[in-house]
Backbone as numpy.savetxt, mean C-alpha at the origin, in Angstrom:
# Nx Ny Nz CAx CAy CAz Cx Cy Cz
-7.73 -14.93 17.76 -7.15 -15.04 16.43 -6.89 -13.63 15.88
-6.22 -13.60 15.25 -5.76 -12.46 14.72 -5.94 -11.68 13.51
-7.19 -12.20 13.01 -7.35 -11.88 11.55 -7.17 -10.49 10.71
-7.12 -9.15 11.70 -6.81 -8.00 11.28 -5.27 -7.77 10.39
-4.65 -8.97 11.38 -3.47 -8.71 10.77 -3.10 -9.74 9.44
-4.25 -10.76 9.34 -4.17 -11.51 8.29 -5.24 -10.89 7.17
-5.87 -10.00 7.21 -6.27 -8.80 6.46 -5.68 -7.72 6.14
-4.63 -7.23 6.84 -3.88 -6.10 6.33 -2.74 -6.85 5.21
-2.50 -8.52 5.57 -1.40 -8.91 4.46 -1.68 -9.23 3.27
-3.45 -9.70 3.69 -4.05 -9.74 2.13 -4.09 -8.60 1.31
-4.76 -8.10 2.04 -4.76 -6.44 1.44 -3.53 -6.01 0.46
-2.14 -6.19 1.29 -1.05 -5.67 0.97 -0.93 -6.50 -0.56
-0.79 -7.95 -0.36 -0.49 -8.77 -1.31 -1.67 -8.77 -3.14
-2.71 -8.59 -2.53 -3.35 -8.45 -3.44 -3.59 -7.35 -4.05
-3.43 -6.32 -3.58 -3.79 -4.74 -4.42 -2.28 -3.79 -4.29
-1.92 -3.79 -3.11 -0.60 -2.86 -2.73 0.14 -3.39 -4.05
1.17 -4.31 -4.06 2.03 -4.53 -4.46 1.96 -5.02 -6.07
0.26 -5.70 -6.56 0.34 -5.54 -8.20 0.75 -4.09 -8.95
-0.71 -3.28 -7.82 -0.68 -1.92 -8.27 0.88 -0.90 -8.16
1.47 -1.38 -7.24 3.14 -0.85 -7.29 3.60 -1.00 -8.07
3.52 -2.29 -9.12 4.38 -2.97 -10.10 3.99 -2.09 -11.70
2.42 -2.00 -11.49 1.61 -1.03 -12.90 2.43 0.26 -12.54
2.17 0.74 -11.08 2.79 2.08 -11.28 4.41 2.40 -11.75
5.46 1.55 -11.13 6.60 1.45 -11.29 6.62 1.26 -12.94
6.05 0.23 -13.78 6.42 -0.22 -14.78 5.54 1.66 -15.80
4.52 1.79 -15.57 3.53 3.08 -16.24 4.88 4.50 -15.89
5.00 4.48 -14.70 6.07 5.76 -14.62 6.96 5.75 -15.26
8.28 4.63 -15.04 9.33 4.48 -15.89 9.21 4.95 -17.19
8.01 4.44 -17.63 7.91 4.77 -19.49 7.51 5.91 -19.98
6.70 6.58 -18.54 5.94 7.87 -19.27 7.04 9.05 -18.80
7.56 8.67 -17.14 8.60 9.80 -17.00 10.03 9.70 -16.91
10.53 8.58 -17.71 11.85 8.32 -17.91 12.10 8.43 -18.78
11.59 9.32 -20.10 11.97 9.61 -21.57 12.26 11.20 -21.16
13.06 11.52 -22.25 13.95 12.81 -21.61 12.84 13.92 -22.74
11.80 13.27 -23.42 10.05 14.09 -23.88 9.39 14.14 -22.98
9.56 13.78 -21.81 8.13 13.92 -20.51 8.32 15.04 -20.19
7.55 15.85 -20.62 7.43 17.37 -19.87 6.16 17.25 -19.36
4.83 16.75 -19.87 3.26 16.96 -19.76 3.20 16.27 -17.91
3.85 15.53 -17.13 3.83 15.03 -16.05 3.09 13.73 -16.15
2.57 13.07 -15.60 1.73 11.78 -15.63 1.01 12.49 -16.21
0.20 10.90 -16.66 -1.06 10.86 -17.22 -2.09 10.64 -16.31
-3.39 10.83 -16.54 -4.39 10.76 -16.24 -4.28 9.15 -15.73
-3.87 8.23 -16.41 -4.13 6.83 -15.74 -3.19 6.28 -14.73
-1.92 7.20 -14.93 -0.86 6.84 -13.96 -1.73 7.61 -12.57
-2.10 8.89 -12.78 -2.53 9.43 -11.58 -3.68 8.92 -10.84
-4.46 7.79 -11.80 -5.19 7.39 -10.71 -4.94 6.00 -10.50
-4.08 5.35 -10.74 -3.14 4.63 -10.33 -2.86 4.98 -8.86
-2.33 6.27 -8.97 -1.03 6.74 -7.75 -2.56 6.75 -6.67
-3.63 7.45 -6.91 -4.60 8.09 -6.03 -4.99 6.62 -5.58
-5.30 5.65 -6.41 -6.18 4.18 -5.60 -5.34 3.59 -4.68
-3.60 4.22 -4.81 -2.39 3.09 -4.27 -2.35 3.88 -2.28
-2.55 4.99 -3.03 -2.81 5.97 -1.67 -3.96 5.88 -0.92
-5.00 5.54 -1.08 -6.40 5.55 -0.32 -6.20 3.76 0.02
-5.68 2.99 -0.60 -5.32 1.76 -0.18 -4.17 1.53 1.03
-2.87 2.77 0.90 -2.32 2.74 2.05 -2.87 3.42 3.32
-4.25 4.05 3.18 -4.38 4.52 4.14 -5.48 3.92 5.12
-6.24 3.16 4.44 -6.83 1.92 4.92 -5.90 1.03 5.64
-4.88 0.62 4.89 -4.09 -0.31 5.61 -3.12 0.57 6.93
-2.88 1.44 7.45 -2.54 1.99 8.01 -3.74 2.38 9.32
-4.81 2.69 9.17 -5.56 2.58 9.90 -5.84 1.52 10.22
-5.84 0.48 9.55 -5.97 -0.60 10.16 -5.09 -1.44 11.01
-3.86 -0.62 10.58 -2.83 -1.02 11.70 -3.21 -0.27 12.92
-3.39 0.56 13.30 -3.24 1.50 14.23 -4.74 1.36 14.99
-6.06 0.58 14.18 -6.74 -0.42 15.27 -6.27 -1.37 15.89
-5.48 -1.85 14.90 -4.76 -3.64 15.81 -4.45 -3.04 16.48
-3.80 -2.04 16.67 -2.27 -1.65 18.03 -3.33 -1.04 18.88
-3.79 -0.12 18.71 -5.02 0.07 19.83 -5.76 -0.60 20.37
-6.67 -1.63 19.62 -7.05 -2.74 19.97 -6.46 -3.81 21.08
-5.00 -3.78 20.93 -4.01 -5.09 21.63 -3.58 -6.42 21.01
-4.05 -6.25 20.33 -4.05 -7.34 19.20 -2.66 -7.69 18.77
-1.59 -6.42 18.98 -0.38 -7.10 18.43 0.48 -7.39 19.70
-0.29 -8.17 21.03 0.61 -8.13 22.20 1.00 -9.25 21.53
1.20 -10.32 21.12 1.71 -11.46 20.78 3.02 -10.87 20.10
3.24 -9.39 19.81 3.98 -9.49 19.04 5.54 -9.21 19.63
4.74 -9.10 21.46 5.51 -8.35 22.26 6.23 -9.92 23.25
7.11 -10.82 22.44 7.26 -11.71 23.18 8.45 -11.67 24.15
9.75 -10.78 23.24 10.75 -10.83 24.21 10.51 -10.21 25.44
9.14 -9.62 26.07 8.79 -9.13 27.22 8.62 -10.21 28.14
8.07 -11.88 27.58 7.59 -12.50 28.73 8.87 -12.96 29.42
């Protein structure tokens, strides 16, 4: 079974992509006014820092599956 890879989609679905939506919607407002000189804020930036240590989990965790073998299933037009 394959559950690494049904852990990297949870992963994705539950934290990646809310937290994309806070950041996308937090940036727009703080650095799309033509007054943003100060750069992010303190909450956008750790926003950005949790979205990053989350892609890099999920990225390592790809790169066990693939080491592992785990994604030969994924290799079908070979059989």
């Amino acid at each position: 079974m394959q559950t690494d890879f049904l852990v990297i989609m949870a992963i994705s679905g539950a934290i990646l992509a809310p937290n994309g939506k806070k950041i996308l919607a937090l940036s727009t407002t703080e650095l799309g006014s033509p007054l943003a000189t100060n750069g992010a804020s303190p909450e956008l930036q750790a926003l950005l820092r949790k979205q990053m240590m989350v892609q890099v989990l999920v990225a390592v965790l790809v790169l066990v599956a693939i080491t592992m073998g785990e994604s030969k299933s994924m290799t079908w037009g070979s059989l």
